[in-house]
N, CA and C atoms as an extended XYZ file, in Angstrom:
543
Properties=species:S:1:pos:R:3:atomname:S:1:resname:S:1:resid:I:1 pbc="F F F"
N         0.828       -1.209        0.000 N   UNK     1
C         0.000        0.000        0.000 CA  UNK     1
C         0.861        1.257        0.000 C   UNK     1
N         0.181        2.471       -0.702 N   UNK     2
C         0.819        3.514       -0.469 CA  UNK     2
C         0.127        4.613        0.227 C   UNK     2
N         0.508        6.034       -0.383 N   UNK     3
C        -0.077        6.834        0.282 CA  UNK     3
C        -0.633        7.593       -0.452 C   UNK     3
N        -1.273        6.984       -1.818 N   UNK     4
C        -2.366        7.995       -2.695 CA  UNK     4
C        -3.588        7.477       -2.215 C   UNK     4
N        -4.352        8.213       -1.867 N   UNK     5
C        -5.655        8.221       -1.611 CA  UNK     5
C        -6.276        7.615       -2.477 C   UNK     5
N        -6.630        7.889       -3.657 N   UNK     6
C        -7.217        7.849       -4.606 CA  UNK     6
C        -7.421        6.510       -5.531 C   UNK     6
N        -6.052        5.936       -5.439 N   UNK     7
C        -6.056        4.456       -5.817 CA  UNK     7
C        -4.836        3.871       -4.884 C   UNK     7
N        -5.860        2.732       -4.610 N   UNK     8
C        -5.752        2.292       -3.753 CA  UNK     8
C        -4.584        0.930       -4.737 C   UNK     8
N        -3.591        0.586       -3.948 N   UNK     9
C        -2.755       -0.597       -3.887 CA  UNK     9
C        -2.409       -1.838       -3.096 C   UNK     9
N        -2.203       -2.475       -3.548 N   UNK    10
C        -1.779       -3.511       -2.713 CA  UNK    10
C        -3.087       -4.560       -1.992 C   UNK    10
N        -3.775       -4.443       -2.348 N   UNK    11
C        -4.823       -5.116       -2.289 CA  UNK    11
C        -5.616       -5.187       -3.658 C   UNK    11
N        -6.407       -6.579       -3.107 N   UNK    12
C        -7.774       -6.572       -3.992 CA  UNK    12
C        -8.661       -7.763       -3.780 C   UNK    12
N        -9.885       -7.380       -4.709 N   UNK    13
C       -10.979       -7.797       -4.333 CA  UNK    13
C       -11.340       -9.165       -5.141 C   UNK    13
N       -10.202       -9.859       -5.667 N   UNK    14
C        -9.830      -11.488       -6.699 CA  UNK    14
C       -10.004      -12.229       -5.512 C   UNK    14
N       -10.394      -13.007       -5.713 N   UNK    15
C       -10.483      -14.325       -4.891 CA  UNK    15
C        -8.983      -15.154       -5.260 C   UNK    15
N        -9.332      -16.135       -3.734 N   UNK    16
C        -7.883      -16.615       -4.586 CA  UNK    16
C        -7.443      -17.784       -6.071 C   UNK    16
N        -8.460      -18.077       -6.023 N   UNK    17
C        -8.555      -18.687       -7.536 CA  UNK    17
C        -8.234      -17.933       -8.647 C   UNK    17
N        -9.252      -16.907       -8.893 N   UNK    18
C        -8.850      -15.867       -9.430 CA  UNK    18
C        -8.195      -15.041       -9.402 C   UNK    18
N        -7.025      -15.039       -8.518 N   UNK    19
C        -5.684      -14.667       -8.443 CA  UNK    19
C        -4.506      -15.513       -8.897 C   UNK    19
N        -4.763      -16.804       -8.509 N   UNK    20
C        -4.162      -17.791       -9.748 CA  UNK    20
C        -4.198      -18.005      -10.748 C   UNK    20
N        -5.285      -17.860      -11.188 N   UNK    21
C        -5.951      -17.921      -12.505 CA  UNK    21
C        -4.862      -16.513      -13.438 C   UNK    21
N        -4.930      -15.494      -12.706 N   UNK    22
C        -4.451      -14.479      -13.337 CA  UNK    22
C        -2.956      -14.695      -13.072 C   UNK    22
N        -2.572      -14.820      -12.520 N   UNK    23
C        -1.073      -15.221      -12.454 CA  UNK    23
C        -0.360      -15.927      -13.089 C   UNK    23
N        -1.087      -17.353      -13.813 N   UNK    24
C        -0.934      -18.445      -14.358 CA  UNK    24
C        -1.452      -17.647      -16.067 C   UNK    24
N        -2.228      -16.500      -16.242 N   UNK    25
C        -2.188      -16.494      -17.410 CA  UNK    25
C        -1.039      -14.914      -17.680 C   UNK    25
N        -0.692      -14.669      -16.903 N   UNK    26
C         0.467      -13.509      -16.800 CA  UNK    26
C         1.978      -13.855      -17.731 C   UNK    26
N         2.325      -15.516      -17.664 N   UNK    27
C         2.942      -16.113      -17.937 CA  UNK    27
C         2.792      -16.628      -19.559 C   UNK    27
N         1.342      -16.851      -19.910 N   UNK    28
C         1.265      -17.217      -21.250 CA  UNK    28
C         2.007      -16.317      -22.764 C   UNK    28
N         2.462      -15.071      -22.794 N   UNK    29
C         3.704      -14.734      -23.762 CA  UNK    29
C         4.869      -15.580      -23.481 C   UNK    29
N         5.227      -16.122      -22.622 N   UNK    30
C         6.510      -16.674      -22.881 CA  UNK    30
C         6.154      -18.445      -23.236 C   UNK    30
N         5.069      -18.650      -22.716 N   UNK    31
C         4.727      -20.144      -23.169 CA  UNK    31
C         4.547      -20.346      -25.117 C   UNK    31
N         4.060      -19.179      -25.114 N   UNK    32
C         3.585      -18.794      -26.626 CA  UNK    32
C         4.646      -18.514      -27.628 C   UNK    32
N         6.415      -18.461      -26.903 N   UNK    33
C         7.246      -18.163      -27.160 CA  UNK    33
C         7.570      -19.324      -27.472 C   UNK    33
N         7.898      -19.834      -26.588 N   UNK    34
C         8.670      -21.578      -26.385 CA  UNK    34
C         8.097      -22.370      -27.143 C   UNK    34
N         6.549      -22.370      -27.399 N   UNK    35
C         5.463      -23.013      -28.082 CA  UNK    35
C         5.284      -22.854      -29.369 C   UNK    35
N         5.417      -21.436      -30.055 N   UNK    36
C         5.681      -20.960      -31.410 CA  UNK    36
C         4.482      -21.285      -32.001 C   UNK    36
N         4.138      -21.653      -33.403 N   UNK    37
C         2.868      -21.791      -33.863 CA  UNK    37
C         1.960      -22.880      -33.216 C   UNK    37
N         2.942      -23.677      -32.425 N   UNK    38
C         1.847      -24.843      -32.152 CA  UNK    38
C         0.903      -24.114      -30.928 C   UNK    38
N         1.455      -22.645      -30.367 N   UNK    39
C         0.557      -22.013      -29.177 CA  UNK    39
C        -0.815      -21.791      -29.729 C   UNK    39
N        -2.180      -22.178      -29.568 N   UNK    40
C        -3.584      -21.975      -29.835 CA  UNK    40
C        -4.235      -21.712      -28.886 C   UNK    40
N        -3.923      -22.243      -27.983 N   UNK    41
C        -4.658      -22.235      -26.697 CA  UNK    41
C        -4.255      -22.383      -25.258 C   UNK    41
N        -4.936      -22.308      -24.306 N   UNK    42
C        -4.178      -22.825      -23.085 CA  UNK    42
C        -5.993      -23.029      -21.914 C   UNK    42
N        -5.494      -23.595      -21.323 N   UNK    43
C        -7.103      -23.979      -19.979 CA  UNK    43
C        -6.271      -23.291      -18.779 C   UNK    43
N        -7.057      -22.460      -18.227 N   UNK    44
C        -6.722      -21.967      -16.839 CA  UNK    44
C        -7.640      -21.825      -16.033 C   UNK    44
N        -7.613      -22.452      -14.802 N   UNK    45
C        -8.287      -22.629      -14.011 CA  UNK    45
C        -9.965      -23.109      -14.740 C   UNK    45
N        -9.948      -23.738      -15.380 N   UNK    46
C       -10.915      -24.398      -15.804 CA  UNK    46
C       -11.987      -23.524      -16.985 C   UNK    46
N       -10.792      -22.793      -17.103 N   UNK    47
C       -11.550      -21.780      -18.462 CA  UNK    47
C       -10.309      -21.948      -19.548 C   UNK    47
N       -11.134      -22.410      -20.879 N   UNK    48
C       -10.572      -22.647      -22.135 CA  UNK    48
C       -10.113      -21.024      -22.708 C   UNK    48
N        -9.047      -21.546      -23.147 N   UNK    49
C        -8.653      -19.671      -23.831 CA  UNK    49
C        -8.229      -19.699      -25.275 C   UNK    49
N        -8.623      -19.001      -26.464 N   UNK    50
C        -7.783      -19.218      -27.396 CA  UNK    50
C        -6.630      -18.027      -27.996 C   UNK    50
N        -5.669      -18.386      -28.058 N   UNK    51
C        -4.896      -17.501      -28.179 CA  UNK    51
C        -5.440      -16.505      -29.906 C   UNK    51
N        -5.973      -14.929      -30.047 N   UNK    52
C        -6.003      -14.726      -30.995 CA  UNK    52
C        -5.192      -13.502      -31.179 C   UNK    52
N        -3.890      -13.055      -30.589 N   UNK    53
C        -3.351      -12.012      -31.455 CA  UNK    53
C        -2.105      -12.083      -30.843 C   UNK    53
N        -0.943      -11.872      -31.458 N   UNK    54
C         0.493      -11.316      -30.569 CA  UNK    54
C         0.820      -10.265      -31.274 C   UNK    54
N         2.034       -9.523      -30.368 N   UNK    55
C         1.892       -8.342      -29.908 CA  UNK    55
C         3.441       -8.118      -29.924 C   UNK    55
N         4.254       -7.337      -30.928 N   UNK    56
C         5.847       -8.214      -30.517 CA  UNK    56
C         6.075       -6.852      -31.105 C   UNK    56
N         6.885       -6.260      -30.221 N   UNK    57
C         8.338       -4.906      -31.070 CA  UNK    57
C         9.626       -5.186      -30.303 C   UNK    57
N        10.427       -5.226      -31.848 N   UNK    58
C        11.786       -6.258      -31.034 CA  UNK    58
C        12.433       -4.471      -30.748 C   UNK    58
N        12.292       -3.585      -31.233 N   UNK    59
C        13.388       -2.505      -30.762 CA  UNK    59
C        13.081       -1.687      -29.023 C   UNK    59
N        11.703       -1.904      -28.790 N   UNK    60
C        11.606       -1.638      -27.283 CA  UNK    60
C        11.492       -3.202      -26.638 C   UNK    60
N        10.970       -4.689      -26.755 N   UNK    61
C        11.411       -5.367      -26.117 CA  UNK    61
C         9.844       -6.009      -26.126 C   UNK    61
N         8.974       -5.112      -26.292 N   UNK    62
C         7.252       -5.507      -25.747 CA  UNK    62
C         6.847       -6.962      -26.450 C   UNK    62
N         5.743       -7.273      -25.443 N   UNK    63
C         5.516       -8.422      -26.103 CA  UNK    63
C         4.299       -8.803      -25.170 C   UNK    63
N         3.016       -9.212      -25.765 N   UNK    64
C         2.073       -9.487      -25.257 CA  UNK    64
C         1.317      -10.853      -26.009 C   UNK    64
N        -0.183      -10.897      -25.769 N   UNK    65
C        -0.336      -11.812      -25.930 CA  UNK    65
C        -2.057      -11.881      -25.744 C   UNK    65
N        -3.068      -12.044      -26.821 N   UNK    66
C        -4.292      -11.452      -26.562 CA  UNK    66
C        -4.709      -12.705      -26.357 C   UNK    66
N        -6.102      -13.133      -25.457 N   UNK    67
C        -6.679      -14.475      -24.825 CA  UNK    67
C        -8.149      -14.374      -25.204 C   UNK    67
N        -8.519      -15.256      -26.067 N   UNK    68
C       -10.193      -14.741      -25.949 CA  UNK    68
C       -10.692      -16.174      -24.840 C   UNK    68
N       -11.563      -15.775      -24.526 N   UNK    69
C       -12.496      -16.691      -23.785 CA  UNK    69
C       -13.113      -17.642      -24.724 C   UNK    69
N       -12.922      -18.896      -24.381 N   UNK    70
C       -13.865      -20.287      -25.648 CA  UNK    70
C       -15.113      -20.247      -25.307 C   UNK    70
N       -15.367      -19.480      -23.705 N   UNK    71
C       -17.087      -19.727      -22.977 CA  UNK    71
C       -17.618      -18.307      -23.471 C   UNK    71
N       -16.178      -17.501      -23.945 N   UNK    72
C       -17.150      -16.451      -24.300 CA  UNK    72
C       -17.399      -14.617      -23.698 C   UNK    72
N       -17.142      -14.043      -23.869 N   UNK    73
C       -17.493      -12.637      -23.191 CA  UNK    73
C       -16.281      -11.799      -21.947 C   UNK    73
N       -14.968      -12.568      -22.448 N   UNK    74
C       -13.934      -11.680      -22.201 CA  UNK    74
C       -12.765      -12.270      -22.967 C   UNK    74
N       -12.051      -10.647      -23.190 N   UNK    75
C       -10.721      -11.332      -23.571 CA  UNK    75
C        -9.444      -10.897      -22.613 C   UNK    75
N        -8.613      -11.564      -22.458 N   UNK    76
C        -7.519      -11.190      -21.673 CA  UNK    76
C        -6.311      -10.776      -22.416 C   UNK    76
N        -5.683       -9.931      -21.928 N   UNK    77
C        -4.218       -9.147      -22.473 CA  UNK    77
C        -3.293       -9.718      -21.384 C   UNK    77
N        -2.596      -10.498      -22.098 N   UNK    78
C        -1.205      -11.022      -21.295 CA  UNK    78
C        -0.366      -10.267      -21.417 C   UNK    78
N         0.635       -9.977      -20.749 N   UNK    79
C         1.778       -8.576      -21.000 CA  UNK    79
C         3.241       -9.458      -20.715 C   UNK    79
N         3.884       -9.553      -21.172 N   UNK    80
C         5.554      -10.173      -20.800 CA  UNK    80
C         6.087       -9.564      -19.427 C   UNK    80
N         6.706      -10.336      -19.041 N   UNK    81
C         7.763       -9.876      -18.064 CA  UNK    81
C         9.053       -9.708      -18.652 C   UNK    81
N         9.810       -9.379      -17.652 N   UNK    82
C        11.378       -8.797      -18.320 CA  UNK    82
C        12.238       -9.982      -18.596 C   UNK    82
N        12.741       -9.971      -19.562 N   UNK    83
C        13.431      -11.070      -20.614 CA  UNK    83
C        14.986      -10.266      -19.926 C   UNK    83
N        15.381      -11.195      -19.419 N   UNK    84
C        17.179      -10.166      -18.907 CA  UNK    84
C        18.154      -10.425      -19.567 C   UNK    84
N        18.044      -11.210      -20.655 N   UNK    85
C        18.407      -11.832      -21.771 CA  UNK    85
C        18.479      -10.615      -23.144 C   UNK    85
N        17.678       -9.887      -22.559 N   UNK    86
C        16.783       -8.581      -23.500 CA  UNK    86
C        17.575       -7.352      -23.207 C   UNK    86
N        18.259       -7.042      -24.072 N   UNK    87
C        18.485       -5.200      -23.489 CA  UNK    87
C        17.658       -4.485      -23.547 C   UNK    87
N        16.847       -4.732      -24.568 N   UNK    88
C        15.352       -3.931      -24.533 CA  UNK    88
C        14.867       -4.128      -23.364 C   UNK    88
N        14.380       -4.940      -22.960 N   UNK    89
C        13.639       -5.130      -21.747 CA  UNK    89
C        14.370       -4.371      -20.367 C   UNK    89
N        15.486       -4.882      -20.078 N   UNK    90
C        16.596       -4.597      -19.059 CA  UNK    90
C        15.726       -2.693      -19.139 C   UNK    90
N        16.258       -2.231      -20.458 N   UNK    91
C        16.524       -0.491      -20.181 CA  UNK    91
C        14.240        0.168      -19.775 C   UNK    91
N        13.864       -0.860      -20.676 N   UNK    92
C        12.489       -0.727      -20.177 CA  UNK    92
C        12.424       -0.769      -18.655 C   UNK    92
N        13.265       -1.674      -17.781 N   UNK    93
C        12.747       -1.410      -16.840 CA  UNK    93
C        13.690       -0.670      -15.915 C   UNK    93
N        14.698       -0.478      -16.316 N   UNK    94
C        15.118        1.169      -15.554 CA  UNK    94
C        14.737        2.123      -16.290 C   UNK    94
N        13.472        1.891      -17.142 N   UNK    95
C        12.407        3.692      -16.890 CA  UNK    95
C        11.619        3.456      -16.737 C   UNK    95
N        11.025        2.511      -16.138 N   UNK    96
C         9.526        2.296      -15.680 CA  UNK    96
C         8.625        1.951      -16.789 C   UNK    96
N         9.053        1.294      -17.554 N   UNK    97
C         8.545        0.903      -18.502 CA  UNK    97
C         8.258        1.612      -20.083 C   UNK    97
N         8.616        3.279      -20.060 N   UNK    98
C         8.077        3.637      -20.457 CA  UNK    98
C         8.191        3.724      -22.531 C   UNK    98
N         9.749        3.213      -22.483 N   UNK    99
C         9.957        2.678      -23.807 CA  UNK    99
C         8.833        1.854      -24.362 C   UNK    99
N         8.376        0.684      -23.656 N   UNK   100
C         7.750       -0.127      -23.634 CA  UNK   100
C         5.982        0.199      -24.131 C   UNK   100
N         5.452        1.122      -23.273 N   UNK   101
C         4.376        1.800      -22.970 CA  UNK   101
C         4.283        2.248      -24.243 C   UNK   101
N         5.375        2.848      -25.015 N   UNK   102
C         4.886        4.183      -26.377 CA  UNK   102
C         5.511        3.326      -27.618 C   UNK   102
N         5.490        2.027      -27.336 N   UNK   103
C         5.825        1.196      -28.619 CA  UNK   103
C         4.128        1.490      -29.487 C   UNK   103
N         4.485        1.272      -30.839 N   UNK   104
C         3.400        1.102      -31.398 CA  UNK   104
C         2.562       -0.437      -31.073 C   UNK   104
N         3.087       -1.615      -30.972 N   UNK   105
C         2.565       -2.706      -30.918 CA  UNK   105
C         1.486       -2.360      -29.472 C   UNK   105
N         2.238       -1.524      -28.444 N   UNK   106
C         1.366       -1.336      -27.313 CA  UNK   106
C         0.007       -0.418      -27.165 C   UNK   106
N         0.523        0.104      -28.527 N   UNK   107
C        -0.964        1.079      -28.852 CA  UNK   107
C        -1.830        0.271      -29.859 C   UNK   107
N        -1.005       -0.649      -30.548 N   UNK   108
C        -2.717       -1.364      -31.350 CA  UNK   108
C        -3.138       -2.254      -30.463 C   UNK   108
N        -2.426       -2.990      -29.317 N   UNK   109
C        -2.924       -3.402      -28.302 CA  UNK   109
C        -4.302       -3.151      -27.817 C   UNK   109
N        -3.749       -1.457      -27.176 N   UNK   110
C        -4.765       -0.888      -26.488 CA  UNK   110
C        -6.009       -0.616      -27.061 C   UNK   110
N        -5.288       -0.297      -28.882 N   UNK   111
C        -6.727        0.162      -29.638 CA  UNK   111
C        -7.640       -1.491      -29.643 C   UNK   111
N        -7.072       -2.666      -29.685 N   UNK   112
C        -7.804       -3.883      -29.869 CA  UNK   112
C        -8.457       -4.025      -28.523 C   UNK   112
N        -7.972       -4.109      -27.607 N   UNK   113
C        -8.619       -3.983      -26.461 CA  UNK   113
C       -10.091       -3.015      -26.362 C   UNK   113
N       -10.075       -1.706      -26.828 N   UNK   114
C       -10.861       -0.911      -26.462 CA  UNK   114
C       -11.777       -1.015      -28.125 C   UNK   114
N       -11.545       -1.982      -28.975 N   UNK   115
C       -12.534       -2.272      -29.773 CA  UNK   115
C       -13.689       -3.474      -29.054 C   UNK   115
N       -13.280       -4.741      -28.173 N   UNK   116
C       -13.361       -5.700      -27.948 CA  UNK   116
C       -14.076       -5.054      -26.961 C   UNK   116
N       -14.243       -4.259      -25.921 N   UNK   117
C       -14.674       -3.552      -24.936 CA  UNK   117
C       -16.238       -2.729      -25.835 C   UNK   117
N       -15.669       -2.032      -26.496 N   UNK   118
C       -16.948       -0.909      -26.881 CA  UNK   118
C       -17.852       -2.143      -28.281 C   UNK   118
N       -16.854       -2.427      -29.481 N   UNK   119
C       -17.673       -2.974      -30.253 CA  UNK   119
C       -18.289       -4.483      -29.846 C   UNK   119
N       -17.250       -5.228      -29.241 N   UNK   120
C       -17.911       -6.653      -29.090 CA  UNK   120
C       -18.669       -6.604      -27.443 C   UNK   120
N       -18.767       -5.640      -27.126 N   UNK   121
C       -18.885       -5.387      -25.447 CA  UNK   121
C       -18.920       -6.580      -24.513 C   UNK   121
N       -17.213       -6.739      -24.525 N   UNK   122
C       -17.108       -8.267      -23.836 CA  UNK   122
C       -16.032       -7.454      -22.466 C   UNK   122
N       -15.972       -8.345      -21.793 N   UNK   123
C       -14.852       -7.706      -20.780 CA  UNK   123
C       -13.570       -7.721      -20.943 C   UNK   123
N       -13.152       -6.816      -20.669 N   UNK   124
C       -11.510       -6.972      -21.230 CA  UNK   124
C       -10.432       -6.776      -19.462 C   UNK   124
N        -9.728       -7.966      -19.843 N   UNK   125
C        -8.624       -8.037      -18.560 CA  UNK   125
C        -6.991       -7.796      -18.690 C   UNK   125
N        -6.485       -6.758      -18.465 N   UNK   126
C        -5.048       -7.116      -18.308 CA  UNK   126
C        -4.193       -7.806      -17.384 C   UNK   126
N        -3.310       -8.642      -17.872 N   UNK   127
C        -2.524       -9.110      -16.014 CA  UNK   127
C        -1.135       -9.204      -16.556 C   UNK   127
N        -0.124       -9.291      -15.782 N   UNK   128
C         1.073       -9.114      -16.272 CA  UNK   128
C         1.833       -9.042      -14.737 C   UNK   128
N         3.359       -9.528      -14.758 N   UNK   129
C         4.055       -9.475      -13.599 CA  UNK   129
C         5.362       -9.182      -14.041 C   UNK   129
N         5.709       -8.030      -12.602 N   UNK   130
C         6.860       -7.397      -13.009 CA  UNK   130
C         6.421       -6.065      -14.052 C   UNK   130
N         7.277       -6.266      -15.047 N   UNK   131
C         7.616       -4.983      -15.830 CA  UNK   131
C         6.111       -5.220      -16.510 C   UNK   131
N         5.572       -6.541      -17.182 N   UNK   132
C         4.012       -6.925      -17.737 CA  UNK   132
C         3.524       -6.321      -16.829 C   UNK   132
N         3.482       -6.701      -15.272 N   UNK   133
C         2.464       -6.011      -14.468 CA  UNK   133
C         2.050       -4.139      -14.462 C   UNK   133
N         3.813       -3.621      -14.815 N   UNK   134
C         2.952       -1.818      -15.200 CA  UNK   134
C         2.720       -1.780      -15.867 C   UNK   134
N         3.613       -2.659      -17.406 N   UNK   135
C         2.738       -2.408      -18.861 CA  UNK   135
C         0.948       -2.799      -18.330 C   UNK   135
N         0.570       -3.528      -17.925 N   UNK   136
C        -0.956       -3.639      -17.402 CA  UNK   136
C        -1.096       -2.717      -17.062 C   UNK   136
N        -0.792       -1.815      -15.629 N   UNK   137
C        -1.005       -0.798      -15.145 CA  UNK   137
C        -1.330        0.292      -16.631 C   UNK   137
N        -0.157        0.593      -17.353 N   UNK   138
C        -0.346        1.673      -18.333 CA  UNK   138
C        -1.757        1.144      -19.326 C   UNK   138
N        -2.088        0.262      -19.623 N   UNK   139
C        -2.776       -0.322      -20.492 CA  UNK   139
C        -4.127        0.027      -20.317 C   UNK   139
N        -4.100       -0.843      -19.145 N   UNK   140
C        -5.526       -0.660      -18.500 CA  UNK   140
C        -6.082        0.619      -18.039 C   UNK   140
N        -5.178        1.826      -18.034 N   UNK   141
C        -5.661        3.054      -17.556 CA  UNK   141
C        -5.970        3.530      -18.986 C   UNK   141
N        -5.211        3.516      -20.285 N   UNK   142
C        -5.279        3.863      -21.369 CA  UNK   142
C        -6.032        3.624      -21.899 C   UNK   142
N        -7.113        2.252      -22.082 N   UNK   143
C        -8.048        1.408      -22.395 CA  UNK   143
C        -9.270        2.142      -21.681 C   UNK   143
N        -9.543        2.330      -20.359 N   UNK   144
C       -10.167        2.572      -19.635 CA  UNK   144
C       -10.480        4.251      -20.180 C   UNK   144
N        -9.572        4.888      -20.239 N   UNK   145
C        -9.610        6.205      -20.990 CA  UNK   145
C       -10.357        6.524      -22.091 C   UNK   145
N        -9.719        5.563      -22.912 N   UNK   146
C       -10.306        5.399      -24.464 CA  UNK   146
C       -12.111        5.118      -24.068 C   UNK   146
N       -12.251        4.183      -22.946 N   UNK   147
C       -13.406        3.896      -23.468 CA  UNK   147
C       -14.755        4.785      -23.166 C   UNK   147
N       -14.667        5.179      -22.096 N   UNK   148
C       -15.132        6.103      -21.555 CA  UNK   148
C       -15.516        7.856      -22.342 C   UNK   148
N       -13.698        7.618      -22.810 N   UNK   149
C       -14.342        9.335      -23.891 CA  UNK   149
C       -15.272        8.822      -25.157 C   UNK   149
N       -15.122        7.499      -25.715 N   UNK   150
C       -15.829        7.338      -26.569 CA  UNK   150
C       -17.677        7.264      -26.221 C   UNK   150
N       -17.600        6.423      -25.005 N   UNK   151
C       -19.138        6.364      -24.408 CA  UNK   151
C       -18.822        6.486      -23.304 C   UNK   151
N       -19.330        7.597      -22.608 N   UNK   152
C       -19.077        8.176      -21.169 CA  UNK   152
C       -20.174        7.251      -20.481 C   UNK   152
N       -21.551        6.679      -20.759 N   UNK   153
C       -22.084        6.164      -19.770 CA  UNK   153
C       -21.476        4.362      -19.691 C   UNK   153
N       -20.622        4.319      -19.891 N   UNK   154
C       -20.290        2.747      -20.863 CA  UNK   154
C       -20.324        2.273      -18.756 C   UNK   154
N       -20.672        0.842      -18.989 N   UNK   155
C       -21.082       -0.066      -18.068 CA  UNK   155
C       -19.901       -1.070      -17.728 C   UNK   155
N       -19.297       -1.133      -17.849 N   UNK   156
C       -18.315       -2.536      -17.817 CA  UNK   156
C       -16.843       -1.757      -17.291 C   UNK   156
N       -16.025       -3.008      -16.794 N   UNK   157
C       -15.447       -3.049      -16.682 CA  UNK   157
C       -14.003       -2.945      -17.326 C   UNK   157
N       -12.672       -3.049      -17.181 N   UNK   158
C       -11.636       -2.880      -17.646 CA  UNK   158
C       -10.496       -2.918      -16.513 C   UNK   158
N       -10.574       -4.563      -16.240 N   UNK   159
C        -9.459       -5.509      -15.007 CA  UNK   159
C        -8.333       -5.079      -15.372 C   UNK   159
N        -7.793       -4.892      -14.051 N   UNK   160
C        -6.089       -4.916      -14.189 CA  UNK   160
C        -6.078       -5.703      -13.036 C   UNK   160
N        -4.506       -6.724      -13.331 N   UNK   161
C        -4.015       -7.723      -12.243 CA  UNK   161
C        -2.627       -7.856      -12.091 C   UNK   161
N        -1.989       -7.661      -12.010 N   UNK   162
C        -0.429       -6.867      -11.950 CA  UNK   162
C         0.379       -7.699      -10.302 C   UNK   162
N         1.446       -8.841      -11.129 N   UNK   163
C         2.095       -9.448       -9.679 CA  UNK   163
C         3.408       -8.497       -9.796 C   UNK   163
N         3.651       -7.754       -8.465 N   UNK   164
C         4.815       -6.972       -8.450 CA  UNK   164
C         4.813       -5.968       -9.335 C   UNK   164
N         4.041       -5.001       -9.704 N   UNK   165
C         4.392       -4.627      -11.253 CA  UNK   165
C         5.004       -2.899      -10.091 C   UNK   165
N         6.110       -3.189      -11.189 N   UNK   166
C         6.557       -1.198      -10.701 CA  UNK   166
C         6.331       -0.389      -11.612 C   UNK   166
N         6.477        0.487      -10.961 N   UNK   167
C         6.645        1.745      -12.055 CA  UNK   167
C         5.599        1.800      -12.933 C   UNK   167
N         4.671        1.114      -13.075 N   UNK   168
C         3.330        1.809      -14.010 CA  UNK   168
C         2.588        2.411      -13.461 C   UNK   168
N         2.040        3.161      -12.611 N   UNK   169
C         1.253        4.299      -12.322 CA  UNK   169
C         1.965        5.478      -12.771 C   UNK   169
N         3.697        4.839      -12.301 N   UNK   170
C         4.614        6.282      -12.400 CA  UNK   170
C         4.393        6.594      -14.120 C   UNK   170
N         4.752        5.820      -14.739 N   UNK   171
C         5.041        5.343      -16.554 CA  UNK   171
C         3.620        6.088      -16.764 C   UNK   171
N         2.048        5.819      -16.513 N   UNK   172
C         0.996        6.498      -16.539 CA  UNK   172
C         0.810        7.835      -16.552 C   UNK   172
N         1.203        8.155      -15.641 N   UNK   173
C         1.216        9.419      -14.972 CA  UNK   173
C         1.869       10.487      -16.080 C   UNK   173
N         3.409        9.920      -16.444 N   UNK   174
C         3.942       10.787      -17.306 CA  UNK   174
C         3.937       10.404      -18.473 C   UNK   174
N         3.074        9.595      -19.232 N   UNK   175
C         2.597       10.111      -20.211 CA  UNK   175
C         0.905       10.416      -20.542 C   UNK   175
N         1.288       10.946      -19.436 N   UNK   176
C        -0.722       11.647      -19.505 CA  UNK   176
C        -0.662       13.262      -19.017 C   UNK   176
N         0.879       13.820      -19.205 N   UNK   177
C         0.987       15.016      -18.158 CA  UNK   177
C         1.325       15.162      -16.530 C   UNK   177
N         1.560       14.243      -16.836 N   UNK   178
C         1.940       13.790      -14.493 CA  UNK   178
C         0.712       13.989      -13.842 C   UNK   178
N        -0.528       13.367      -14.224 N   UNK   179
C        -1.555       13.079      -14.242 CA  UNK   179
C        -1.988       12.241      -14.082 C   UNK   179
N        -3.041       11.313      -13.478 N   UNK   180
C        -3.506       10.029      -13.338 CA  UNK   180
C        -4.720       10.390      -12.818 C   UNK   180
N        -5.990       10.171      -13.238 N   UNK   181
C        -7.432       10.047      -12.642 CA  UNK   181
C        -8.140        9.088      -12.397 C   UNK   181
């Protein structure tokens, strides 16, 4: 926890299943890595997923990983963790991500996300750990942004689940004006 009022950290309101659940799919870019075309799918916690989009810029390091639901009515955004193997990644995360954040792959991301949200009006989840966990942080505030100016009364949601994630509120903040609402 910290000491912004306003949003609150370090807690939440996931059960613990559904804190596994999200943890266990935080991990799916690098399975999808190792896995290569044969990656289609994956079952977590007893929900079928099919893998339908990746998300890759080799000059900032990003790399995600879009999840639709097989039952239906959400999709999930997997976000990478830091590859230390990666100089990209490494310098992403001594700035808080923010190389990472203003890749283009991370903005058609966000724009797919906030189509899947407004046009297919399904729920959309980010989760990610580590450096994935602020890219979530940045995502999900950006998404959440988008969707809202487009339909201000819009109803739904827009999850973030973030194990350890640093520096994305900070990464948020400055590129919104050192701002965060």
């Amino acid at each position: 926890p910290d000491d912004t009022p306003s949003l609150a950290t370090g807690a939440s309101d996931a059960s613990r299943d559904e804190a596994l659940s999200s943890t266990t799919l935080a991990a799916v870019p690098r399975l999808v890595d190792v896995l290569g075309p044969q990656a289609t799918g994956i079952v977590v916690g007893g929900e079928a997923f099919a893998v339908a989009e990746t998300y890759e810029d080799a000059a900032t390091g990003f790399h995600a990983v879009q999840l639709r639901s097989l039952s239906g009515g959400r999709a999930v955004f997997a976000l990478d963790d830091t590859n230390f193997e990666s100089l990209a990644d490494v310098v992403a995360d001594l700035d808080l991500a923010r190389p990472q954040a203003s890749s283009p792959a991370f903005a058609a991301m966000v724009a797919d996300a906030e189509a899947v949200a407004l046009a297919e009006g399904q729920e959309v989840a980010f989760v990610g750990a580590s450096l994935g966990g602020a890219l979530a942080q940045v995502a999900g505030y950006e998404t959440a942004e988008a969707v809202l100016a487009a339909a201000p009364g819009y109803a739904g949601e827009v999850e973030v689940f973030g194990v350890d994630p640093l520096g994305g509120r900070d990464a948020a903040e400055s590129l919104n004006g050192g701002t965060l609402d």
